[in-house]
DSSP file (Angstrom, degrees, kcal/mol; ACC not computed):
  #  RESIDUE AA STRUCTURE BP1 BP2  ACC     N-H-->O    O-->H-N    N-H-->O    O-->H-N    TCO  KAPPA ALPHA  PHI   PSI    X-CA   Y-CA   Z-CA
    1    1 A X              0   0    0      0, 0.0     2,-0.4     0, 0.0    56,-0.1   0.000 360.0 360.0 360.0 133.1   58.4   24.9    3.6
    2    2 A X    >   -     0   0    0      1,-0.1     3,-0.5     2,-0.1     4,-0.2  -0.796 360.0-152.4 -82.1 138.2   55.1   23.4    2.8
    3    3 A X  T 3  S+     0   0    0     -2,-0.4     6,-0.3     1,-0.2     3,-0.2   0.730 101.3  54.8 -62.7 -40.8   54.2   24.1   -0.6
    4    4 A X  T 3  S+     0   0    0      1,-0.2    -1,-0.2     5,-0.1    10,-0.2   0.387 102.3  62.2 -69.6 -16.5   50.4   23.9    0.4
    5    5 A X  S <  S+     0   0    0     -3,-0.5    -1,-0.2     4,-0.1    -2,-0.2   0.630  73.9 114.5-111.5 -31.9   51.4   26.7    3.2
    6    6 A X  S  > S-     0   0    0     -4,-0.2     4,-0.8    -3,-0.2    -4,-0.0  -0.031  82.8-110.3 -38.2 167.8   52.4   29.2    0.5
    7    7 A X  H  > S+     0   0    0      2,-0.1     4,-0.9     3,-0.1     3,-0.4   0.934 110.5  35.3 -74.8 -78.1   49.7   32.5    0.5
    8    8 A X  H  > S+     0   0    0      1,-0.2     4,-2.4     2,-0.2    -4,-0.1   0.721 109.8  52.6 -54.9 -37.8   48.3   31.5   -2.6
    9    9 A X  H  4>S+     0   0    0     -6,-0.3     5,-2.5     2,-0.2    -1,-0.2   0.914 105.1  57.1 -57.4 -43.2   48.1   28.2   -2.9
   10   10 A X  H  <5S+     0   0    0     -4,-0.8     3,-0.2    -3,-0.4    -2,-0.2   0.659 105.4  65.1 -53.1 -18.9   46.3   27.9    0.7
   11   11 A X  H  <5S+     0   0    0     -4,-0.9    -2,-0.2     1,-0.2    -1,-0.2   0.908 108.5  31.2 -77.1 -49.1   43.9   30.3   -1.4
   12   12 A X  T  <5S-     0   0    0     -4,-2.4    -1,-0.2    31,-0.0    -2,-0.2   0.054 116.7-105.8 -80.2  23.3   42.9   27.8   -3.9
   13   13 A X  T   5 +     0   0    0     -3,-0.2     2,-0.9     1,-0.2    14,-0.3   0.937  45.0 179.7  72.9  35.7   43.1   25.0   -1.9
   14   14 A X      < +     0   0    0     -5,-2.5     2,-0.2   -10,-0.2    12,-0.2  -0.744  13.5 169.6 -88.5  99.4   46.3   23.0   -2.9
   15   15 A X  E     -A   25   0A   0     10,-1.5    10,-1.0    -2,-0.9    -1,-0.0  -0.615  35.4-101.9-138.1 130.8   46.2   20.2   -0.8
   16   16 A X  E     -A   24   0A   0     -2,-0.2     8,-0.3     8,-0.2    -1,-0.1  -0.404  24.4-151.6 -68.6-179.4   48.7   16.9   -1.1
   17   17 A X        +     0   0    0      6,-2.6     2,-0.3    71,-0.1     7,-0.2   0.509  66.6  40.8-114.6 -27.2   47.4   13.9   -2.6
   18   18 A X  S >  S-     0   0    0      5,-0.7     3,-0.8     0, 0.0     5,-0.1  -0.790  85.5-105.1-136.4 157.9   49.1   11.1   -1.3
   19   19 A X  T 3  S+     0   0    0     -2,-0.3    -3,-0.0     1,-0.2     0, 0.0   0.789 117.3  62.3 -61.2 -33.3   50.4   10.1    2.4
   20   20 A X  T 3  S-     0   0    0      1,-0.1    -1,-0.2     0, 0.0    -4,-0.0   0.514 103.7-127.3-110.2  26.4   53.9   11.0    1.1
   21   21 A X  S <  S+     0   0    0     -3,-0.8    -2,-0.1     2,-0.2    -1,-0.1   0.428  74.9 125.3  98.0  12.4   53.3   14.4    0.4
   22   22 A X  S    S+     0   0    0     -6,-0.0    68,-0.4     1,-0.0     2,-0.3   0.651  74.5  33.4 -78.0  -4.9   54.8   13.3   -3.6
   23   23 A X  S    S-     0   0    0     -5,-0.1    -6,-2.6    66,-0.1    -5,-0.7  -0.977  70.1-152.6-150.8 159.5   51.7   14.8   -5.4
   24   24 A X  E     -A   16   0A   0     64,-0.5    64,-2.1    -2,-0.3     2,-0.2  -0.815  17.2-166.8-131.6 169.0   49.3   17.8   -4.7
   25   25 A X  E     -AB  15  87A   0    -10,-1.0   -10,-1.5    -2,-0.2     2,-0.4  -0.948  14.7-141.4-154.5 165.9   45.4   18.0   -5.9
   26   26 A X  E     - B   0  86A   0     60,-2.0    60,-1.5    -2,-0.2     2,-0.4  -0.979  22.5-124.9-135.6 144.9   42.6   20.4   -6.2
   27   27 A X        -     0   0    0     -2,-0.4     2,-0.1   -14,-0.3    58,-0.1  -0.742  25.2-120.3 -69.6 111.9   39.0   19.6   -5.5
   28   28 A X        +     0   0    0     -2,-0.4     2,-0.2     4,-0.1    57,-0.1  -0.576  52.4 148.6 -94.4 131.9   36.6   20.3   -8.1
   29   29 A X    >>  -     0   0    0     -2,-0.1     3,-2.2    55,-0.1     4,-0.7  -0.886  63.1 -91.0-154.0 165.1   34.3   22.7   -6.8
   30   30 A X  T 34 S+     0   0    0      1,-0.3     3,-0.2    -2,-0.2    -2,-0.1   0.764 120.1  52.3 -77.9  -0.9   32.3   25.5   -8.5
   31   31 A X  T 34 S+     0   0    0      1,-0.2    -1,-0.3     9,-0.0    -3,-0.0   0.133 103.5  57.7 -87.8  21.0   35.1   28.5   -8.0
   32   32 A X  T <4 S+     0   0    0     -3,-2.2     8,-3.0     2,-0.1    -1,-0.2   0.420  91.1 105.5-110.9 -12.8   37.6   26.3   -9.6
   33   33 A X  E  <  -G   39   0B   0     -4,-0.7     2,-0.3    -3,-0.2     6,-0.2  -0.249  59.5-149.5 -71.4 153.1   34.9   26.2  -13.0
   34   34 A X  E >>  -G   38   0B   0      4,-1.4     3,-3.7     6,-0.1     4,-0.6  -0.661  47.1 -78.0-106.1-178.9   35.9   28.2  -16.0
   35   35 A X  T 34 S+     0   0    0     -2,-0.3    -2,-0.0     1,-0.2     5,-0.0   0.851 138.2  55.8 -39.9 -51.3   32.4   29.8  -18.6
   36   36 A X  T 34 S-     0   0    0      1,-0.1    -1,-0.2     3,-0.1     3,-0.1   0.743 119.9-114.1 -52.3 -25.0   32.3   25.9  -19.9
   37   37 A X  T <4 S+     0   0    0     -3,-3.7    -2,-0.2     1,-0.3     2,-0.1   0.707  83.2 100.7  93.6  14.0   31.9   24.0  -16.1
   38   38 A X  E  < S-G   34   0B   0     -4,-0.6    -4,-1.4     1,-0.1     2,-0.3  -0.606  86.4 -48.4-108.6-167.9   35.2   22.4  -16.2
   39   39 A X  E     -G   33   0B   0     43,-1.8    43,-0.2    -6,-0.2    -6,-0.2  -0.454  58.4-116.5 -57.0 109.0   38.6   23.1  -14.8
   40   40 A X     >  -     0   0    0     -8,-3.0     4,-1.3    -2,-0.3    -6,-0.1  -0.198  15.9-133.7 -38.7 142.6   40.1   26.9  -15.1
   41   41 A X  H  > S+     0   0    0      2,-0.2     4,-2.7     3,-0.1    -1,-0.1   0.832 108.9  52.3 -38.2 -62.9   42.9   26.9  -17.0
   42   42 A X  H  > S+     0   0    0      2,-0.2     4,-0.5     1,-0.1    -1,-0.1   0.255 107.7  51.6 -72.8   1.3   44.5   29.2  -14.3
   43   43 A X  H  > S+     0   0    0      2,-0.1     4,-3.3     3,-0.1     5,-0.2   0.801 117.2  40.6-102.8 -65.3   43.5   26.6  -11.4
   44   44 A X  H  X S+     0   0    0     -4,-1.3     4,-2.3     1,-0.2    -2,-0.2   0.978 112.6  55.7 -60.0 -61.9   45.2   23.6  -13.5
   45   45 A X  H  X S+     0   0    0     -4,-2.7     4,-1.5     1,-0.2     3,-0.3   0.836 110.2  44.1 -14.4 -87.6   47.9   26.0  -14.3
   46   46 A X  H  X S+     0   0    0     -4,-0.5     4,-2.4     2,-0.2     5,-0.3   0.851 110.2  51.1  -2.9 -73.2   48.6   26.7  -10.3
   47   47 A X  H  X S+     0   0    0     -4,-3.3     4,-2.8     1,-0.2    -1,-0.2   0.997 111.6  48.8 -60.0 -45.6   48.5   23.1   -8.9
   48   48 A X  H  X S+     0   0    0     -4,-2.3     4,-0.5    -3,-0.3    -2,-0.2   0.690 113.0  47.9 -92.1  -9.7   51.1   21.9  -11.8
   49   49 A X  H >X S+     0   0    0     -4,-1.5     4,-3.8     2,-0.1     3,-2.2   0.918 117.0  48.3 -82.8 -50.9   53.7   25.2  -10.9
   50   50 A X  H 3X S+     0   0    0     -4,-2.4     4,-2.0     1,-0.3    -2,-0.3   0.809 106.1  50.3 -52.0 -40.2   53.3   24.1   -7.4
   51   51 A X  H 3< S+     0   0    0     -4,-2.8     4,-0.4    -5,-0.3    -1,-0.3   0.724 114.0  46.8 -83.3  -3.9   53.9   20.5   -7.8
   52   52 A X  H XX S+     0   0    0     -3,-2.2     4,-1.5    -4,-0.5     3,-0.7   0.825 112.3  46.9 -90.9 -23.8   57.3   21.3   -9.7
   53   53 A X  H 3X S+     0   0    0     -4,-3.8     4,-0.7     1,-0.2     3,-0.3   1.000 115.7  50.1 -69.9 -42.6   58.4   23.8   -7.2
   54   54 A X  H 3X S+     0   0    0     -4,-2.0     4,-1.0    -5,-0.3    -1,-0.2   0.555 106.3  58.9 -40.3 -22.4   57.2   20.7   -4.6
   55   55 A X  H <> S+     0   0    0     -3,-0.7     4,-3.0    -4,-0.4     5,-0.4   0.746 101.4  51.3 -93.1 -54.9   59.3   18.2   -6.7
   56   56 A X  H  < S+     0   0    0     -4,-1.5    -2,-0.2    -3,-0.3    -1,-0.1   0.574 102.3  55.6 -97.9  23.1   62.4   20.0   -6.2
   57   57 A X  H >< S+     0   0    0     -4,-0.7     3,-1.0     2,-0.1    -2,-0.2   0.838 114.7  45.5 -55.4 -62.0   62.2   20.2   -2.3
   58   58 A X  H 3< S+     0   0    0     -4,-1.0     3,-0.4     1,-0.2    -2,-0.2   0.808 118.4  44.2 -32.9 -48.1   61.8   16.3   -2.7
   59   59 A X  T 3< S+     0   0    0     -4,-3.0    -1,-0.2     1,-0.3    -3,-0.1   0.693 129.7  17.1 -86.4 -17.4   64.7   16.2   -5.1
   60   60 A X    X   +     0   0    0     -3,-1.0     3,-0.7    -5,-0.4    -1,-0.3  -0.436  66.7 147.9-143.5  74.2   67.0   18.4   -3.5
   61   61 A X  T 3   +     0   0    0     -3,-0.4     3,-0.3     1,-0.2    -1,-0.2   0.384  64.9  79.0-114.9  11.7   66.3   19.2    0.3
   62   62 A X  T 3  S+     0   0    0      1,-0.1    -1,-0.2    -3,-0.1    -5,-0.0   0.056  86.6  68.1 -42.9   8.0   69.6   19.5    1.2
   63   63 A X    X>  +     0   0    0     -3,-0.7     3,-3.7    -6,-0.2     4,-1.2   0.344  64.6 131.6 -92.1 -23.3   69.0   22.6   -0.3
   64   64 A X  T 34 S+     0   0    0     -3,-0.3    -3,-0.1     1,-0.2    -7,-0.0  -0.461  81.6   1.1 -38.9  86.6   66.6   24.2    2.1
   65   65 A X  T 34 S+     0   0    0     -2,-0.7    -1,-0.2     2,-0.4     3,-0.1   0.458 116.6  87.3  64.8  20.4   67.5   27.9    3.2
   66   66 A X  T <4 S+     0   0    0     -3,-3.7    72,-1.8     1,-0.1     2,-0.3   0.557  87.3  24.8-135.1  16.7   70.2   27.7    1.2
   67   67 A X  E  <  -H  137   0C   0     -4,-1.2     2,-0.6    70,-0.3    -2,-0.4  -0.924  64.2-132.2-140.5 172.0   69.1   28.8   -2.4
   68   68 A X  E     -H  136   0C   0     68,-1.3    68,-1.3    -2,-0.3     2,-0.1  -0.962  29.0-156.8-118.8  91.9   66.1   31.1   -3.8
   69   69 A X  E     -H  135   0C   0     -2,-0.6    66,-0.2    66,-0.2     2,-0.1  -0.562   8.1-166.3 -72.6 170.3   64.3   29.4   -6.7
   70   70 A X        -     0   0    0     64,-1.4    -2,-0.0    -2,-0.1    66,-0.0  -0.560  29.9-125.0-135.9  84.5   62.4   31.1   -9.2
   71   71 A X        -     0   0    0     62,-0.1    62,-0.3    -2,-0.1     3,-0.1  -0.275  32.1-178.8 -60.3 121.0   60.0   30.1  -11.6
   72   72 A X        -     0   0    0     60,-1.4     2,-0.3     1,-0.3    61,-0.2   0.938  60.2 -45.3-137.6 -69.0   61.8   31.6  -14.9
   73   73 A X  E     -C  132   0A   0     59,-1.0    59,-3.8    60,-0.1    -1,-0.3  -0.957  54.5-128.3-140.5-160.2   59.2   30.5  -17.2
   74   74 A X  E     -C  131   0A   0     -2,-0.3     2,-0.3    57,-0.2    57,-0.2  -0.963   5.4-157.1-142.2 150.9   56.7   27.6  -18.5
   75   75 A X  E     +C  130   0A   0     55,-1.5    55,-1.3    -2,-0.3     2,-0.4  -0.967  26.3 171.8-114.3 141.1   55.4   25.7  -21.4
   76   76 A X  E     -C  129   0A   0     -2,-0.3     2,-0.2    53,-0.2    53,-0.2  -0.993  19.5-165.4-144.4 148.8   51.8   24.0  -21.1
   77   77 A X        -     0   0    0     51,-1.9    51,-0.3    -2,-0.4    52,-0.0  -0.620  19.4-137.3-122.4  84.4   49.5   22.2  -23.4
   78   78 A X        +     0   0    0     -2,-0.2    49,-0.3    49,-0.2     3,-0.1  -0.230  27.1 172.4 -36.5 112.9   45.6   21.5  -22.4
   79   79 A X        +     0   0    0     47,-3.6    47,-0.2     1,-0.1    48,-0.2   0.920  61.4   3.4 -74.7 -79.4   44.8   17.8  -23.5
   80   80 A X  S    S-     0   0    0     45,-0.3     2,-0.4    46,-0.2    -1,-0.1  -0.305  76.6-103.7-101.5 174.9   41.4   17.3  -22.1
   81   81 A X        -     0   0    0     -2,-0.1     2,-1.0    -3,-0.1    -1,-0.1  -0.779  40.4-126.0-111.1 146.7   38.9   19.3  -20.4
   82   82 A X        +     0   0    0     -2,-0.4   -43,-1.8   -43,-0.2     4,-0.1  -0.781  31.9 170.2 -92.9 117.2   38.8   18.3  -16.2
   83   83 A X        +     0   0    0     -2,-1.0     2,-0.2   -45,-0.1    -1,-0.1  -0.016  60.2  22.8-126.5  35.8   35.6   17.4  -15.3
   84   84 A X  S    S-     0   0    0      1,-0.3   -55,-0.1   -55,-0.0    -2,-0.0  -0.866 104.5 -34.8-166.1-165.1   36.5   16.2  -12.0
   85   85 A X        -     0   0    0     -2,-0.2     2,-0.4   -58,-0.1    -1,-0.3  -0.172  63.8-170.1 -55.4 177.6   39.1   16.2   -8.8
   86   86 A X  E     -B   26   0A   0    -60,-1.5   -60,-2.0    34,-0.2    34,-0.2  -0.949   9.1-162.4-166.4 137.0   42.6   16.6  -10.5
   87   87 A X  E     -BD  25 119A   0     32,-4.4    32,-1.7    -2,-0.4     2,-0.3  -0.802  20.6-119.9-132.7-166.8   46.5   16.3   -9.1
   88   88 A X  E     - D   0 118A   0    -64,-2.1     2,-0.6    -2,-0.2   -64,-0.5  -0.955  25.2-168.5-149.6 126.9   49.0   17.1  -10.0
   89   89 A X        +     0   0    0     28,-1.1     2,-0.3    -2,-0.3    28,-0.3  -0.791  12.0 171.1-122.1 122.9   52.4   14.7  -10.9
   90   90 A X        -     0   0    0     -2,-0.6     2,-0.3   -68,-0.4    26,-0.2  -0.705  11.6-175.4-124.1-175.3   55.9   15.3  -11.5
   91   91 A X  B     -E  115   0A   0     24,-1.5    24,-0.7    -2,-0.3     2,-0.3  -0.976  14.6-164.4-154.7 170.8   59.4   14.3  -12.1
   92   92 A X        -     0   0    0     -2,-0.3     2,-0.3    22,-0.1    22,-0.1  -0.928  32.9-124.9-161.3 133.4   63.1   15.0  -12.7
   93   93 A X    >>  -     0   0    0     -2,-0.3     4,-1.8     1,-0.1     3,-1.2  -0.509  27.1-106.6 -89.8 169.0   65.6   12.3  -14.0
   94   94 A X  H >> S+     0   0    0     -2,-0.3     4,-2.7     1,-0.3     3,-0.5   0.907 115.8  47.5 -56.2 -69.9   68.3   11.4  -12.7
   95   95 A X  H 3> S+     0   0    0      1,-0.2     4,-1.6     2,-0.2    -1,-0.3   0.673 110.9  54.5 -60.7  -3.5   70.7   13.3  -15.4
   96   96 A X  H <> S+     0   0    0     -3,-1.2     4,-1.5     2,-0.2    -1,-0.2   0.750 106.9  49.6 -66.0 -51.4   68.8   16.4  -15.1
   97   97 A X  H <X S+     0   0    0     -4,-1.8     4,-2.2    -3,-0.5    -2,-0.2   0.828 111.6  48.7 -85.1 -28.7   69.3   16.3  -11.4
   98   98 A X  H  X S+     0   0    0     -4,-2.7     4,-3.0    -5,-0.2    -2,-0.2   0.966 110.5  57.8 -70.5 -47.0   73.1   15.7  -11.9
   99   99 A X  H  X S+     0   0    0     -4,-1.6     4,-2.8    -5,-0.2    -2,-0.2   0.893 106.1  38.6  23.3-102.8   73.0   18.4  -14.2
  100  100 A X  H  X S+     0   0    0     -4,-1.5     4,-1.4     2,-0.2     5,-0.3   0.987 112.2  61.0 -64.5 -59.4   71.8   21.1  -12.3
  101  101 A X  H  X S+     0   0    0     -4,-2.2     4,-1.4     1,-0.3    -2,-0.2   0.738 108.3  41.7 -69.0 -33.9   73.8   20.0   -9.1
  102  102 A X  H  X S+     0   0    0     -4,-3.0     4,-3.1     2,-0.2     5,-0.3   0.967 116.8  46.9 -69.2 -46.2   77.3   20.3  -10.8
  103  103 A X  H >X S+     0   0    0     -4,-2.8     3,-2.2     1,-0.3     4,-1.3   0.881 119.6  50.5 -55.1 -62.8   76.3   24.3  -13.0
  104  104 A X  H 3X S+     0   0    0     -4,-1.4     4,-0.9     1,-0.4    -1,-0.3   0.746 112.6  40.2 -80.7 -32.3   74.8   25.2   -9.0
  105  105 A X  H 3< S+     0   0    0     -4,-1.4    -1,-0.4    -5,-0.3    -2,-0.2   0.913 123.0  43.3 -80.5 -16.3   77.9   24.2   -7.3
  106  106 A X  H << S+     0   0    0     -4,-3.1    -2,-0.2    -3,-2.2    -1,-0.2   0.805 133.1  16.0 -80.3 -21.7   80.2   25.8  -10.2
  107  107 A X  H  < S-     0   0    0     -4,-1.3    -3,-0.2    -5,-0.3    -2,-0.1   0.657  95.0-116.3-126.9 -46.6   78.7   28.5  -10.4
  108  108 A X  S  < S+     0   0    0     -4,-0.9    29,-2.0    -5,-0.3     2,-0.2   0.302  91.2  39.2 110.5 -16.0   76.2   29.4   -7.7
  109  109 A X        +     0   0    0     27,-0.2     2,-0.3    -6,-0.1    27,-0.2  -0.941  56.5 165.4-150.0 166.9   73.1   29.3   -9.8
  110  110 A X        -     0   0    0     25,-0.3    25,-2.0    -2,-0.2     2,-0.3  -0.921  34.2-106.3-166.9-164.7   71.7   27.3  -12.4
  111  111 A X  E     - F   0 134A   0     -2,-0.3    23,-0.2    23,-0.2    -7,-0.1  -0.835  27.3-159.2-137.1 170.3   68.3   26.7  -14.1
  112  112 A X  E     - F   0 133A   0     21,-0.5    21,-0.8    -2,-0.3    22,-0.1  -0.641   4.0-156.4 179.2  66.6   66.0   23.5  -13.6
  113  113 A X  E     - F   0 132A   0     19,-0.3    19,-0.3   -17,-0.1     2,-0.3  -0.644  15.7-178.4 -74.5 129.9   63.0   21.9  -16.0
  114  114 A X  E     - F   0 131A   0     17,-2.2    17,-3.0    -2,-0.1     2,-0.4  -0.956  19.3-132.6-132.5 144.1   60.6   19.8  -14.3
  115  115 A X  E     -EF  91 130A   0    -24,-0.7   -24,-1.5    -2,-0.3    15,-0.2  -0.833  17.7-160.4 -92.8 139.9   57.9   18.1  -16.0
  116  116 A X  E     - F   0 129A   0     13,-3.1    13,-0.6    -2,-0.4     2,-0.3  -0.683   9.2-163.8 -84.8 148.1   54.3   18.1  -14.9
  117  117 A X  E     - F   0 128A   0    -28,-0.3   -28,-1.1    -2,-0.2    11,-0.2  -0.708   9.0-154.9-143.4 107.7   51.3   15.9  -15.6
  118  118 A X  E     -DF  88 127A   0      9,-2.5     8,-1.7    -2,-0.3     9,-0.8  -0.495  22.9-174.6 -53.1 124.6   47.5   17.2  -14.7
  119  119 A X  E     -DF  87 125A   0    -32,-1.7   -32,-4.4     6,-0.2     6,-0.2  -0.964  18.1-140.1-130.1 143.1   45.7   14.0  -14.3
  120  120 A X    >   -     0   0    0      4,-1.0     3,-1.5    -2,-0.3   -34,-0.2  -0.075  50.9 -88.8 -74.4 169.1   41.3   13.6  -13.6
  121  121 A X  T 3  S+     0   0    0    -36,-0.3   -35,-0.1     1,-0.2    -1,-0.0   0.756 130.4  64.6 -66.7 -14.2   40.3   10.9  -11.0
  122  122 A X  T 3  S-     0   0    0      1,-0.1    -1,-0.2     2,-0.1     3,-0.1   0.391 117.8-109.2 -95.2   8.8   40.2    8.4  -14.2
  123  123 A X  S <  S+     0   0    0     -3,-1.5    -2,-0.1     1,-0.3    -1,-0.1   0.205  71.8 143.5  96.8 -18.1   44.0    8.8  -14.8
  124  124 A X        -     0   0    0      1,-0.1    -4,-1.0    -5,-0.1     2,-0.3  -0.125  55.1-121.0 -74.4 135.0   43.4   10.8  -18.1
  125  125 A X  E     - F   0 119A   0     -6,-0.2   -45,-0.3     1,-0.1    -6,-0.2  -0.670  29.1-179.0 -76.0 144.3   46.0   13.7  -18.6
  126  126 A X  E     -     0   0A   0     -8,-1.7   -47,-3.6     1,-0.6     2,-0.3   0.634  69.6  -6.4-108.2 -44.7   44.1   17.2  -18.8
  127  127 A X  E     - F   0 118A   0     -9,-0.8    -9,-2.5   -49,-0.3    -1,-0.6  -0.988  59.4-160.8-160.2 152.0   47.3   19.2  -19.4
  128  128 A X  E     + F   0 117A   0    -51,-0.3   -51,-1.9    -2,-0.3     2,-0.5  -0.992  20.7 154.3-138.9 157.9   50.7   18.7  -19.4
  129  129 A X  E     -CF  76 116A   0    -13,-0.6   -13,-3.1    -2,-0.3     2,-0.3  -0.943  34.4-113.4-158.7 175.6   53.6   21.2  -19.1
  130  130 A X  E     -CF  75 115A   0    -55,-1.3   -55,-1.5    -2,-0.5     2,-0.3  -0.719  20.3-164.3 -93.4 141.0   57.5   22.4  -18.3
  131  131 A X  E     -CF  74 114A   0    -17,-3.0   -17,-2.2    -2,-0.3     2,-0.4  -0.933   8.3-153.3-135.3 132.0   58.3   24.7  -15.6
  132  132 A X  E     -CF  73 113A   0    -59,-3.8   -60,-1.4    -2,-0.3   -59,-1.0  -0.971  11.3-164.6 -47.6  81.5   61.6   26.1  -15.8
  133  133 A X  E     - F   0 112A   0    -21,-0.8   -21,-0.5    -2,-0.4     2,-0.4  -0.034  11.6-149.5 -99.0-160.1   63.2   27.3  -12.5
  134  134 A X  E     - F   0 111A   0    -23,-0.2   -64,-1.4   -22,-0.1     2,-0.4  -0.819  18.9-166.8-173.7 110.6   66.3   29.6  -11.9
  135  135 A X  E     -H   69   0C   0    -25,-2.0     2,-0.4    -2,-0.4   -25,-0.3  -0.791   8.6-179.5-119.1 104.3   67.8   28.6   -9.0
  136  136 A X  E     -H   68   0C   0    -68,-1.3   -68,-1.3    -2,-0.4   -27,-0.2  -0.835  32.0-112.4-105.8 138.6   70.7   31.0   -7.1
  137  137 A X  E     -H   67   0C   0    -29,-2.0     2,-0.4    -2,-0.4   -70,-0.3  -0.127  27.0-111.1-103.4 112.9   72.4   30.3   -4.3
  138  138 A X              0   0    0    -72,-1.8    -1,-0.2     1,-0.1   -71,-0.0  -0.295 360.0 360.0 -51.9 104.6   71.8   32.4   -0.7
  139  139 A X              0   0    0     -2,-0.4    -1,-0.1    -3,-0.1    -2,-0.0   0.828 360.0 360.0 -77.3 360.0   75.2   34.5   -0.2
């Protein structure tokens, strides 16, 4: 599944970033503004749960139609205000990913933090945050 394909995301315009589909971006345009003229909250918000649920298709696509994720919750902190195009990067390390893969095979589900980082066109972080997933296993 394209992340970008999702109801809501196609609604605000979440578009990858790069050729290899590793980062997603939003266009700064004036329904993306919060009362100041920057970046909503809830727009930056958006792009960075979509690029961790996008991060574990990458990480784990041998996984495709055969688990349910769920974003279980999030932490975020606004650095800077976005006063321009923005994407959206993440990651998961290597023990993280082993991790997760042993609880989901023992078990059938397991849970899954990936970090995000909102970056402006000048590289600056705007916000960065955890997203939590809950992932169980299709019987």
């Amino acid at each position: 599944m394209d992340i970008t394909q999702i109801p809501f995301n196609a609604f605000v315009e979440i578009h990858h970033f790069d050729s290899g589909n590793h980062k997603l971006a939003l266009r700064f345009k004036d329904h993306m503004k919060n009362h100041l003229g920057t970046f909503h909250a809830s727009a930056q918000f958006a792009l960075a749960e979509a690029c961790s649920g996008c991060s574990l298709q990458q990480h784990f696509p041998h996984l495709a139609n055969v688990v349910v994720p769920v974003l279980r919750k999030s932490e975020i902190k606004f650095k800077k205000p976005a006063e321009s195009d923005i994407h959206a990067e993440a990651g998961i390390d290597t023990e993280t990913k082993e991790q997760f893969e042993q609880h989901l095979a023992k078990k059938g589900r397991a849970t899954i933090t990936v970090p995000v980082d909102i970056k402006d066109e000048n590289g600056t972080i705007t916000m960065s945050g955890v997203f939590e997933w809950f992932v169980q296993k299709i019987n």
